[in-house]
C-alpha positions in Angstrom: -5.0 42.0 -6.5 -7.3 40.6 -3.9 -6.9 37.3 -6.3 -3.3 37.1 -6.5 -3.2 37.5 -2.5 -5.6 34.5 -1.9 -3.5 32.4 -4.6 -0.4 33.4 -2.3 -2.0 32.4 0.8 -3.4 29.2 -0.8 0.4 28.4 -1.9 1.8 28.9 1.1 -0.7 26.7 2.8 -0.4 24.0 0.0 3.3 23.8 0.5 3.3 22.8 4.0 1.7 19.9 3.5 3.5 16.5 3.7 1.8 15.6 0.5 2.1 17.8 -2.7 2.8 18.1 -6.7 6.4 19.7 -6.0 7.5 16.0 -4.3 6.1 12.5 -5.6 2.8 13.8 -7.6 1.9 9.8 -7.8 2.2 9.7 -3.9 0.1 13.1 -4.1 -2.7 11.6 -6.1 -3.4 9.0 -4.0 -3.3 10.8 -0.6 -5.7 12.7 -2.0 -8.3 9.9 -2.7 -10.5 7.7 0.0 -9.1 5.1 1.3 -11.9 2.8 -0.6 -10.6 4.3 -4.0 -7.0 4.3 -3.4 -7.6 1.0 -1.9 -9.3 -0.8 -4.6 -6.8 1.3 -6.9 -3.5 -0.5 -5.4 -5.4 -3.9 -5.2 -5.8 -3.9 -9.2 -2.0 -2.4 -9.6 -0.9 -5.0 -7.4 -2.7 -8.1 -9.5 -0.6 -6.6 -12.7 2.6 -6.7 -10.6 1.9 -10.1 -9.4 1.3 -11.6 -13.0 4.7 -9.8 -13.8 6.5 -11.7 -11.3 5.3 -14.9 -12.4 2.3 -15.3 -10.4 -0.8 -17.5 -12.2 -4.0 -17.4 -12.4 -4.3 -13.7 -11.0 -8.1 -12.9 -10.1 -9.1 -9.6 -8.5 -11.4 -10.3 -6.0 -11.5 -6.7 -3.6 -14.5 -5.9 -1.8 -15.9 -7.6 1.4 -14.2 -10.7 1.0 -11.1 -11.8 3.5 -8.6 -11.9 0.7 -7.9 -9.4 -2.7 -6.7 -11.3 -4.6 -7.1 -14.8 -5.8 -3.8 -16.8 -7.5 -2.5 -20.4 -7.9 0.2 -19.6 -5.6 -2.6 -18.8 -2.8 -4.5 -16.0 -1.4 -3.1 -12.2 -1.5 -4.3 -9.5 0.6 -3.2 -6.3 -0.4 -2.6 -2.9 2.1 -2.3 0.2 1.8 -0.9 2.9 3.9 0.3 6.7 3.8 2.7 8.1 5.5 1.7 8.4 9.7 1.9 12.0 10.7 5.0 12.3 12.2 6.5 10.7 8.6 8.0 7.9 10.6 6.1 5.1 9.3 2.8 3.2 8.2 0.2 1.5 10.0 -1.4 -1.2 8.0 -4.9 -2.2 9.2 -7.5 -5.0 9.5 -4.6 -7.6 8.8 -6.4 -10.9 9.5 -3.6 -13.3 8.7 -5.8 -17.0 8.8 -7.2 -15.3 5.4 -4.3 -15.6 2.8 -0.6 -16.7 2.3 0.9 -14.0 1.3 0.4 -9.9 2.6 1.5 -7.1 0.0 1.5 -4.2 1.5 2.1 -0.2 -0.4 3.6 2.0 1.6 2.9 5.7 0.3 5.8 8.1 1.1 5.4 11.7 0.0 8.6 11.0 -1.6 8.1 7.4 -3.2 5.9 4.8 -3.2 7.2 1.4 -1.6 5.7 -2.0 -2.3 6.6 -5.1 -0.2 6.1 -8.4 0.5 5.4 -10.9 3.4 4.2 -14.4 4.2 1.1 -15.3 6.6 3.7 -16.5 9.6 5.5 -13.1 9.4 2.8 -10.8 9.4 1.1 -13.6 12.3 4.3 -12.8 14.3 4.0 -8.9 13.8 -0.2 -8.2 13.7 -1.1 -6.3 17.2 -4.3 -6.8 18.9 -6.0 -4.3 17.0 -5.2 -6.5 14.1 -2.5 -3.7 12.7 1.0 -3.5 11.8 2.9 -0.7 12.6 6.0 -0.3 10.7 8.4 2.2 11.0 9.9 3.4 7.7 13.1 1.9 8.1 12.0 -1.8 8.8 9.3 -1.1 5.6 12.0 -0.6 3.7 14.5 -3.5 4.7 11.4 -5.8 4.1 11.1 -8.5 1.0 10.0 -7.2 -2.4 7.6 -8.9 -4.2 8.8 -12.6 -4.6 9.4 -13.6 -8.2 7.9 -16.8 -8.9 9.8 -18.7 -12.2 7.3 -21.7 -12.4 3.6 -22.6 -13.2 1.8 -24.4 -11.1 -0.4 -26.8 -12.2 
């Protein structure tokens, strides 16, 4: 009995979190890892997605270096973000825009998972001076998906 009323308790506590297996169990996953592993996670999804889109050359590069990943179209830095706490938006951090041509940023919802697009100038014109961009969830949504490219470059 004692069981069954700690399972109840841990149920009811489980539930109210913004994150859980009864919305986007994806979404719940990854809010559940580090931000290193979810990190290097989304960098390696986003490479596949890029190649899918017409993107050549793909190289996963992650770690310490200024850029993820490495294509003939240019550099790609990839973010991550979960939900903030209020559920009104992301915050993308340590955006250094002079590092790449084109920012990918995830945007993990508990109720989807977002992923969109946008060039050096337009992350330039919204990075802060903490080097983050703050995006409330209905701008992340009206951003550009990930551009299909429809040529190889040589």
């Amino acid at each position: 009995m004692f069981t069954q009323f700690l399972a109840e308790g841990v149920e009811a506590e489980t539930s109210k979190r913004r994150y859980n297996s009864s919305r986007d169990v994806l979404a719940w996953k990854l809010s559940k890892l580090t931000s290193q592993a979810r990190g290097r996670i989304v960098e390696k999804a986003v490479a596949k997605e890029l190649e899918r889109h017409g993107f050549t050359g793909v190289k996963h590069i992650g770690g310490t270096h200024p850029f993820d990943i490495d294509t003939d179209q240019g550099h790609v830095e990839v973010k991550s973000s979960l939900v903030n706490t209020r559920g009104e938006g992301f915050l993308f951090q340590r955006i250094e825009p002079t590092s790449f041509n084109l920012l990918v940023m995830v945007g993990i919802h508990p109720d989807w998972i977002e992923i969109k697009a946008m060039s050096r100038g337009e992350s330039w014109n919204m990075v802060n001076n903490s080097k983050s961009i703050s995006m409330p969830l209905t701008k992340f949504t009206a951003l550009d998906d990930v551009p299909e490219l429809n040529y190889t470059s040589v």
